[in-house]
N, C-alpha and C positions, 0 to 999 in steps of 0.2 A: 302940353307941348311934347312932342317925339324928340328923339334923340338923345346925346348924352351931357352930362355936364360936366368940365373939369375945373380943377382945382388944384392948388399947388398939394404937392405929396411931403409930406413932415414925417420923417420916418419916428419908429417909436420905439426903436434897439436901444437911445440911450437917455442913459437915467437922467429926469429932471429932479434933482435933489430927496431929500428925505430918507432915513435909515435904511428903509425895505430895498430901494432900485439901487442904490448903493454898494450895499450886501450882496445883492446879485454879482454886480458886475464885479467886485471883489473878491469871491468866492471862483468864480472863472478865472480871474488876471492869476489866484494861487496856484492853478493847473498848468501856468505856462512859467512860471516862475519856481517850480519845484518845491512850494510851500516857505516860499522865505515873502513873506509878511512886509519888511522894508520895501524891497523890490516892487509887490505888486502896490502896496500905496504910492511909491515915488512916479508908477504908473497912471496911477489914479490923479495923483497932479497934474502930470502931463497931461492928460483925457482934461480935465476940469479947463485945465488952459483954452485947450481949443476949442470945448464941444459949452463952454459952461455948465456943467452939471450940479453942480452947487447953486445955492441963494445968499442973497445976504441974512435972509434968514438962521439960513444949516447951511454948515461950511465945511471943509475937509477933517476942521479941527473939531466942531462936534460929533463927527461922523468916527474918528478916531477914538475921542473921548468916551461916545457911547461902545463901542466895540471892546474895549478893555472893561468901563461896568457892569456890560453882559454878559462878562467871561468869553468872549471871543478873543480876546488879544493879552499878553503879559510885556510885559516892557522891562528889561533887564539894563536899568538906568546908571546902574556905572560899564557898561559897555556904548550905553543908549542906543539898543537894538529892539525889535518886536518879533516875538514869535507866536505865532500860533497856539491854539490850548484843545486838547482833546474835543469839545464844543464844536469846536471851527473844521476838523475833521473828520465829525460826525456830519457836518453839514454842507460841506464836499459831496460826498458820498451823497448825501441826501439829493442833492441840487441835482447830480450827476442822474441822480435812477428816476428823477423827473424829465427832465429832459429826454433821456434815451428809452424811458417806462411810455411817456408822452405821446413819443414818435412811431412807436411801435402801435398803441393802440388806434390812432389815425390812419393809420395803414390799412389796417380789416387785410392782415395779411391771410390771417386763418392758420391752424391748426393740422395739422397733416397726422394724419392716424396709423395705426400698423393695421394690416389685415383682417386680425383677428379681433373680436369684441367679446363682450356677456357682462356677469356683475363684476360693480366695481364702485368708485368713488363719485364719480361726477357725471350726470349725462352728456351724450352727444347728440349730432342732428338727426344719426339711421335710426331705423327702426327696419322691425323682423316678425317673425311668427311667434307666440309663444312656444317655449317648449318647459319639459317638466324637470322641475328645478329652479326656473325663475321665479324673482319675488315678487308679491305682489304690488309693490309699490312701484316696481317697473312700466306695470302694464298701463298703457294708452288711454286711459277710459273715452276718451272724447274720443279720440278713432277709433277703438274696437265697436263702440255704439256706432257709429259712421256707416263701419263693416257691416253690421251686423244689421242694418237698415239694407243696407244696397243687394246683399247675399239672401236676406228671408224676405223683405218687405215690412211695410206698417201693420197689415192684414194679420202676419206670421209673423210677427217681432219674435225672436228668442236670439240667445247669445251662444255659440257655441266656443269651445275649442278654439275653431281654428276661423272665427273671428278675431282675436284675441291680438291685440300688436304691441310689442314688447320696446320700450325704449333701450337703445344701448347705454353703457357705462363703460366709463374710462376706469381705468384702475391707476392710481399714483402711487409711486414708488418710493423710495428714497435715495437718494444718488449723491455721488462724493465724486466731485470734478476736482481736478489741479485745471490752474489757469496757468498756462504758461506764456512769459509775455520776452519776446526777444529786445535787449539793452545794448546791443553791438552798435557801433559808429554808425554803419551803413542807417538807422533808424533815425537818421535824420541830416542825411545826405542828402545832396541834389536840391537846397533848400525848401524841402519838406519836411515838414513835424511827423512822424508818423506816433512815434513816442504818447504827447497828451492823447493824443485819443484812445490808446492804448491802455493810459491810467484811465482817465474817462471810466469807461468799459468796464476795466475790474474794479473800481469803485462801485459803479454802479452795482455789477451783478454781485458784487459781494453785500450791499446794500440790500438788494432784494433777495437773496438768499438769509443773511437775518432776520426780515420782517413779513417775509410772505413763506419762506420753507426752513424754518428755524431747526429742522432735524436734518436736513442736508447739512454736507459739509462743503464747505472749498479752501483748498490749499492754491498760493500762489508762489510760483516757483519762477526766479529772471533766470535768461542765462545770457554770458557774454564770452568770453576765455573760460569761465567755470561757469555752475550754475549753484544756483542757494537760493534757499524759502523767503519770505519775508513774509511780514504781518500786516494786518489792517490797516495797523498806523503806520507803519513806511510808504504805504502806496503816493502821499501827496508830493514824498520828499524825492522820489525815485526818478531818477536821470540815467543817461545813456552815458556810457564810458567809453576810453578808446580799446574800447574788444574786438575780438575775432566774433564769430559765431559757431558757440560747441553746442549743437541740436544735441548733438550725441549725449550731454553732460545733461542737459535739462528735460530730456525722455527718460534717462535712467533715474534721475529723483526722482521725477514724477510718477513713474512706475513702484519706485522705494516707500513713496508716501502713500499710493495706493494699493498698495498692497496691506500697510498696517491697518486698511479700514473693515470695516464688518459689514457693511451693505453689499450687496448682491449689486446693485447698478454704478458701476464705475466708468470714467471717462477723462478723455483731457481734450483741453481748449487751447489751441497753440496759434498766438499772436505771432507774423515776424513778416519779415519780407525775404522768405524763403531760401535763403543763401547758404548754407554751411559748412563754413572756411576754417572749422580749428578743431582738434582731441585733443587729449590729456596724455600725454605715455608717462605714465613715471612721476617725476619731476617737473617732465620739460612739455611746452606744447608744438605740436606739429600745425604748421599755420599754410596756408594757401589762398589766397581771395584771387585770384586770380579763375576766370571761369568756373569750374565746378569741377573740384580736384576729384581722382575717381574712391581715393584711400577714404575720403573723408564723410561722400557720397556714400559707397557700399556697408561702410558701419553704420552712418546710420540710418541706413533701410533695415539692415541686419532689428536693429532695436527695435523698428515701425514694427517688424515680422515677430518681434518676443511678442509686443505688446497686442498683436493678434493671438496669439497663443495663447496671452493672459483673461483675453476677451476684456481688452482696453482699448473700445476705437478710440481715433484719435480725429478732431477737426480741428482743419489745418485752414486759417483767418488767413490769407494771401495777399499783403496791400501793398507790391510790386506788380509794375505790367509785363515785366521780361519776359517775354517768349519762351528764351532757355530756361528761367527761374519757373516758370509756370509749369512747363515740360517734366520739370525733376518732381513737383507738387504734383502733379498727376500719377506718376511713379510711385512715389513717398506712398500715396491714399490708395494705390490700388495693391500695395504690399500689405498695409494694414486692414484694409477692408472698410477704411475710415469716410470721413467724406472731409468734403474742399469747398472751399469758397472765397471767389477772385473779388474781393471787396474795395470799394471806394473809402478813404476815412471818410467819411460823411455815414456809409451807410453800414459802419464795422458794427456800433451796437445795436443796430433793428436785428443783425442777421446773426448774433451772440443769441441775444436775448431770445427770440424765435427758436433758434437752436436748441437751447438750455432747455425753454419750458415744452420742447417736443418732448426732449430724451425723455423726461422725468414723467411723461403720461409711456402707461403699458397697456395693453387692453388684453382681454385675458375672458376665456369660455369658461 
C-alpha cells in the first residue's frame, strides 16, 4: 500500500528513569544552576512531577544515593547541603565536548586550508606533481600508475618523473589561546541566557584541548569592571555580575598571559555581546553604557592594534544583533586583522570549535 503512516510522536528528550538518562539531564540542569547540586536536584523534582521520570522501581532517592557512592555528589550534613566533587566537573566538560564535538562532526563543515601546502603531519584532499625533496610516502601510487597508463600506454608502460602525484600534508602546530568570555549584566539581559552557552563552549574546548592537543595550551580570562584568569574548575561555578564591560581590561591580560608562552601560534577567542562601557583609571572606573562612549571605544581599538603588532588575531564570537554593536565589531577586527563571527547561541560552539581546529593546522613547502 502507497502512502504514509502516522502515529502519535513520543518525544525522547526526557529521561524514563535509570542512572544513565538521569545523569544526563542533571549534568545539564548544573549549567544553568551554576554548579550548585541542591538547586539542579530540586529541579529535578520538579521535572519528575510533571514528566514522570522516575519508576517505582528507581526513584529520585536512588538516583541521589547512587550519585554520592560514585563520587559524583558530597553531602556536608550539618549544613545538609550537596556539592559537587571534581568527578562531576570532569563530566561537565565531558558531556559539554560531546555534544558540541557531535554537532560539529554532523555538519561535514570541512576544513579550510591556507594557500600554501608540502610535508607535514596529516594528509589532505589536493594533490600535485612531484618535486625533489618530497617523501616517498607522499607519493600517490594508485594515481601515478593511473598517470602513467594514460601518458605512455599498456604497450609503453614506464613511470616517469612527471607521472608521479604527490599527496599534500598539513603540518600542526602548537597554539596557546586565551578564551575570553564577557560576565557583564548585559549577558543576560532581555531575558536571554547568553552566559551557559558561554560556559558550554569553554568546557568544552578546554575539554578537547586536554584530550585530543594535550601540548596546547588555554588560558581563560572573564572580564566585567576588571578582568581575572580562572581555572578549569571555576568554569561550572561562573556567573554574571552586575558589571560594566572593560574589553580594555581582558585584551590586556590576555595579551599579559600570552605573552609568557613559548609557542610561535598564539591567539584569543573573545566571547561577549560586543559593548564596551567601562576602564580602569587609577582607583576609580570610568563607566558609560549608554551607546557606545568614544573614550571607551578608541582604547580599546588602541589594544585590538597592540595585539596586531604582537601578531595576536583576535576572534571576536558576537551573540548580539545590534546593528550599532555589530558596526563597532566590524571596526574592532579590521584594526586587528582578526576575524568576526555574528553567531546564534545555538550555533556559538560549531563555529569555536571550527575555528580552533583551523588555527592550529599550518601548511607549509
Amino acid at each position: 500500500m502507497r502512502g504514509f503512516a502516522f502515529s502519535k510522536y513520543i518525544p525522547q528528550q526526557i529521561p524514563k528513569g535509570g542512572f544513565d538518562d538521569l545523569m544526563k539531564l542533571f549534568l545539564e540542569l548544573l549549567n544553568y544552576t551554576a554548579g550548585d547540586a541542591g538547586e539542579a536536584l530540586a529541579w529535578m523534582n520538579e521535572l519528575d512531577k510533571q514528566y514522570n521520570m522516575t519508576s517505582d522501581e528507581y526513584g529520585m532517592g536512588n538516583f541521589i544515593d547512587d550519585l554520592k557512592q560514585k563520587g559524583y555528589l558530597d553531602e556536608d550534613k550539618e549544613k545538609g547541603e550537596f556539592k559537587i566533587t571534581g568527578k562531576t566537573e570532569q563530566s561537565i566538560r565531558q558531556s559539554a565536548l560531546e555534544e558540541i564535538f557531535g554537532k560539529l562532526k554532523k555538519s561535514g563543515k570541512g576544513n579550510h586550508r591556507s594557500p600554501l601546502s608540502g610535508q607535514g603531519d596529516e594528509k589532505n584532499s589536493e594533490r600535485r606533481e612531484y618535486e625533489f625533496g618530497d617523501s616517498l610516502d607522499q607519493i600517490d601510487m594508485t594515481q601515478s600508475i593511473h598517470n602513467a597508463q594514460v601518458n605512455h600506454g599498456i604497450g609503453d608502460f614506464r613511470m616517469t618523473e612527471k607521472d608521479l602525484e604527490v599527496e599534500e600534508m598539513d603540518f600542526k602546530v602548537l597554539t596557546s589561546t586565551v578564551l575570553m568570555i564577557d560576565i557583564s549584566h548585559s549577558m543576560i539581559l532581555y531575558g536571554e541566557d547568553r552566559i551557559t552557552p558561554a560556559k558550554k563552549v569553554a568546557m568544552a574546548l578546554a575539554e578537547l584541548i586536554r584530550t585530543k592537543y594535550p601540548k596546547d595550551t588555554l588560558d581563560i580570562v572573564v572580564f566585567g569592571n576588571d578582568a581575572w584568569p580562572i581555572t578549569l574548575q571555576d568554569l561550572p561555578y561562573l556567573q554574571v555580575g552586575p558589571y560594566h564591560t572593560n574589553t580594555y581590561a581582558g585584551l590586556e591580560l590576555a595579551t599579559d598571559l600570552l605573552r609568557r608562552r613559548k609557542t610561535q601560534n598564539k591567539q584569543i577567542f573573545m566571547i561577549t555581546d560586543g559593548k564596551p562601557t567601562c576602564l580602569k583609571e587609577g582607583l576609580k572606573y570610568y563607566k558609560n553604557s549608554v551607546g557606545l562612549d568614544r573614550k571607551v571605544v578608541n582604547k580599546t581599538l588602541n589594544m585590538a592594534a597592540q595585539c596586531k603588532r604582537l601578531k595576536i588575531p583576535i576572534t571576536t564570537f558576537m551573540i548580539a544583533k545590534d546593528p550599532y554593536l555589530q558596526q563597532f565589531v566590524r571596526k574592532f577586527t579590521e584594526t586587528n586583522g582578526g576575524k568576526a563571527f555574528y553567531s546564534s547561541l545555538n550555533g556559538l560552539g560549531e563555529y569555536i570549535f571550527e575555528d580552533y581546529i583551523r588555527n592550529r593546522r599550518r601548511t607549509v613547502r
